[in-house]
C-alpha positions in Angstrom: 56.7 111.0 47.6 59.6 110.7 45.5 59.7 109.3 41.9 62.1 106.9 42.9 59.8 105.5 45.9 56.7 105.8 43.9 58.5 103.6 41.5 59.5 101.0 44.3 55.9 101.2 45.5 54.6 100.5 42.3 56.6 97.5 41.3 55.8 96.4 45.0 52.5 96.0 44.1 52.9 94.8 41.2 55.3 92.0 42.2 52.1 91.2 44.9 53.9 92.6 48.1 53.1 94.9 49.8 55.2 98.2 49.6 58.1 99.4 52.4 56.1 101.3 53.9 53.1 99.2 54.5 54.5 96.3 55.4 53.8 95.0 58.9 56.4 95.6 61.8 58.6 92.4 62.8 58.6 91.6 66.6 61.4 91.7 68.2 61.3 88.1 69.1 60.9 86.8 65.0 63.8 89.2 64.0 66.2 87.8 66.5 64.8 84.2 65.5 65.4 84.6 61.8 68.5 86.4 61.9 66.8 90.0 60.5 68.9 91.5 64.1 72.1 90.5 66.1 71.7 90.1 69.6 73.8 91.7 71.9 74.7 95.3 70.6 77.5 97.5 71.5 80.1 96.5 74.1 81.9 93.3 74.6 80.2 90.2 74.5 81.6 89.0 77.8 81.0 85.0 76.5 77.1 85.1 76.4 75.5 84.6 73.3 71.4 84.4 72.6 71.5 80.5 72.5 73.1 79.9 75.7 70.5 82.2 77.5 67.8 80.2 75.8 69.6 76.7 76.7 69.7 78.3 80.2 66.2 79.3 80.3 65.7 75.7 79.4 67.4 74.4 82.4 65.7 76.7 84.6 62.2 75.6 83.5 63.0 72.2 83.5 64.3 71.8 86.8 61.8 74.4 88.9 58.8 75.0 86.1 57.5 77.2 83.9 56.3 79.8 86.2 60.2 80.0 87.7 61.1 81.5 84.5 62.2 85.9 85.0 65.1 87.2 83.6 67.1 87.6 87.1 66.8 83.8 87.3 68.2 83.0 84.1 70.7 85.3 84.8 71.9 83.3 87.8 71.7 80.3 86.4 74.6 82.0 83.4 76.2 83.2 86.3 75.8 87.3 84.8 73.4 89.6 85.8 70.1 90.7 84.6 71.3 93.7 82.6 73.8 91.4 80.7 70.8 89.3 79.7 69.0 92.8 78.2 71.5 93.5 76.1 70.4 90.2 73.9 66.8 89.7 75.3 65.0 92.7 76.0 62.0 91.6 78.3 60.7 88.8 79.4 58.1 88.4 76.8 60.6 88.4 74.3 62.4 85.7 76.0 58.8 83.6 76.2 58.5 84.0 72.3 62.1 83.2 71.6 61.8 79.7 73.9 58.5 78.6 72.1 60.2 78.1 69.0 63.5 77.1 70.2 62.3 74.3 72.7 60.4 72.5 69.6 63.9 72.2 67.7 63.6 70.9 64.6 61.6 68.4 63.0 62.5 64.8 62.4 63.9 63.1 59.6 61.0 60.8 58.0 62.2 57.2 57.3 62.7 56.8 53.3 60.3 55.1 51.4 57.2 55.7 54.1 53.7 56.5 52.6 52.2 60.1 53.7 49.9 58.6 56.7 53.0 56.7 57.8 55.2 59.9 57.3 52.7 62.2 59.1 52.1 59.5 62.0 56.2 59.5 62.2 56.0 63.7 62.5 52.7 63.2 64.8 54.2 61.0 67.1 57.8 63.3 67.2 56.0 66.7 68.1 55.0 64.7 71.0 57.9 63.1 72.0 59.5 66.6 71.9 57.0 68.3 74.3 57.1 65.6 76.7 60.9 66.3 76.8 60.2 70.1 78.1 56.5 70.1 78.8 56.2 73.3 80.9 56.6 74.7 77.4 52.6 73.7 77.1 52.1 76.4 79.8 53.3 79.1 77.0 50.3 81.3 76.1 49.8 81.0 72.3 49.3 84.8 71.6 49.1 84.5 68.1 50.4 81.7 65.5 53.8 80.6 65.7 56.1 82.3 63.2 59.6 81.5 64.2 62.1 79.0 62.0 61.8 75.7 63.7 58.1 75.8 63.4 58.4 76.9 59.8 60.9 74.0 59.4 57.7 71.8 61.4 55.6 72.8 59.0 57.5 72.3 55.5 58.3 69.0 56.8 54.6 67.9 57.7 53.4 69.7 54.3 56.2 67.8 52.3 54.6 64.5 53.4 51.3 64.7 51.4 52.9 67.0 48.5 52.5 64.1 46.3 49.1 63.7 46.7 45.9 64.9 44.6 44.7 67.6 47.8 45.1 71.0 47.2 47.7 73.2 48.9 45.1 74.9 51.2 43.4 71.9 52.3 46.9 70.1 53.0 47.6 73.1 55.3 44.5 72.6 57.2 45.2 68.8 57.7 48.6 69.0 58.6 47.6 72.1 61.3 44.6 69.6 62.7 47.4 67.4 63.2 49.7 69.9 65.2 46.1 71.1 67.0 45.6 67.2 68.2 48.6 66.8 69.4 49.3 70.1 71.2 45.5 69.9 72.5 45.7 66.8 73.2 48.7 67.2 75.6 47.5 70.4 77.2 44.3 69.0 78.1 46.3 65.3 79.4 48.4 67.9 81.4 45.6 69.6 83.3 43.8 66.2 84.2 47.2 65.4 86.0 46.1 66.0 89.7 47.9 65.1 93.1 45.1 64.2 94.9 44.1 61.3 92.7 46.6 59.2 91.1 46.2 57.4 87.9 46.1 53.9 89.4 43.6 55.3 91.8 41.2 56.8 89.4 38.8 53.6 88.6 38.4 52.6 92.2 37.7 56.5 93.7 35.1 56.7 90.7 33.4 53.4 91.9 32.8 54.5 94.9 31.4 58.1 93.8 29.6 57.0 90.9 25.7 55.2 91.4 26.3 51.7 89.2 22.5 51.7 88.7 22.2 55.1 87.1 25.8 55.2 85.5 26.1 51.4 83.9 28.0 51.9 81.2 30.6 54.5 83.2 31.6 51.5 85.9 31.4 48.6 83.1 34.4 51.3 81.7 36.3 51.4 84.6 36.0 48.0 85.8 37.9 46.8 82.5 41.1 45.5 82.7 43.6 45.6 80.3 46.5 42.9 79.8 49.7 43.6 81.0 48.5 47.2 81.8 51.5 47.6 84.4 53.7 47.6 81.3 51.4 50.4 79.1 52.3 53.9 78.9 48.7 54.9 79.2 49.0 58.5 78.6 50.9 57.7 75.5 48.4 55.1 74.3 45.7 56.7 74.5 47.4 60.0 72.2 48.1 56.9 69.5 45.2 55.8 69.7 43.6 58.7 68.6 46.1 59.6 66.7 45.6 56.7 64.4 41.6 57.4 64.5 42.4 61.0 62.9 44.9 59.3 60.2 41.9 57.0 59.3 40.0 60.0 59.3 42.5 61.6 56.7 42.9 58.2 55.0 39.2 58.2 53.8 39.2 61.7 52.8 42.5 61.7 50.3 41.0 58.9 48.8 37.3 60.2 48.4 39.0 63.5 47.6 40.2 61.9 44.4 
């Protein structure tokens, strides 16, 4: 090694990064996402550009589904074929990890003057309202932690919301993940309980008739309740506020004791 990188490696370490050399490869995907490479490389552009092959990837999946989603049928859908599309995306994988940070966007703009449980309920309540725009996107294999800048820009935003608080910086990074982990499990698991077969209004009166009342009680006193003006209720989304608001009190209690 020269002196010269033997210096740099030194004051690497020192400064408490790692050195050139041993830091960890960027995927493809998070260098295109953070700007570190241009898409596109040599040749003419030919009017395609890295954001309106994700906005068309978008359209594609919204209209025929997640598992629609290949690189020939984006490609139609910009009207250019698949080997344009490589020249900015190289594989379909790449194109996965690009959309799930680009189909979040970016986070919401808290109301002034709102406390951190109503500022974290606000964020809470918009990562939902953002999947249930595009929510094939909750078919996405999570691989490994998301890393791109609208997730970043998710996360400084639900981290700035309890900043003035006594917690300490790991613990707030564990609350305000839980949060993201409610809501994205939350939706996954609302997702796959959507069936064809059975339809929501349906549900109570095909369990009554499955279900023995003498050995299950408590299960058909459940189902037999009726709720006021339920034709009105977005069920799916009051049942994710409700427990939403049960984590919150959750939190509440444990800033305060935390004190």
């Amino acid at each position: 090694m020269a002196k010269s990188e033997q210096a740099a490696s030194v004051q690497a370490v020192v400064a408490g990064r790692p050195a050139e050399s041993e830091r960890a490869v960027v995927p493809k995907s998070l260098a295109l996402l953070w700007g570190l490479e241009e898409p596109g490389g040599r040749g003419p552009k030919r009017g395609l550009t890295l954001a309106r092959i994700l906005d068309a990837a978008v359209e594609v999946a919204d209209a025929e589904g997640y598992q629609a989603l290949s690189m020939n049928r984006v490609a139609r859908q910009l009207g250019f074929t698949a080997m344009s599309l490589y020249r900015y995306v190289d594989s379909k994988q790449t194109l996965i990890d690009l959309l799930l940070d680009w189909v979040i966007g970016e986070p919401p703009d808290i109301e002034p003057g709102a406390t951190w449980r109503e500022g974290l309920r606000q964020w809470a309540v918009a990562e939902y309202l953002a999947i249930e725009r595009h929510p094939w996107w909750l078919e996405i294999p999570l691989i490994g932690p998301p890393m791109g800048p609208n997730n970043m820009a998710w996360l400084e935003a639900g981290l700035s919301r309890i900043a003035a608080t006594e917690i300490a910086q790991p613990l707030r990074l564990q609350l305000v993940l839980n949060l993201s982990f409610y809501v994205i499990g939350r939706m996954r698991i609302a997702r796959g309980m959507l069936t064809d077969s059975v339809d929501d209004d349906d549900f109570a009166d095909v369990m009554s008739q499955l279900v023995d009342p003498a050995r299950y009680p408590n299960v058909i006193a459940a189902f037999a309740t009726e709720h006021p003006s339920e034709d009105e209720i977005d069920w799916h989304r009051a049942d994710f506020e409700f427990g939403l608001d049960r984590l919150l009190d959750g939190y509440e209690h444990f800033i305060r004791t935390r004190r």
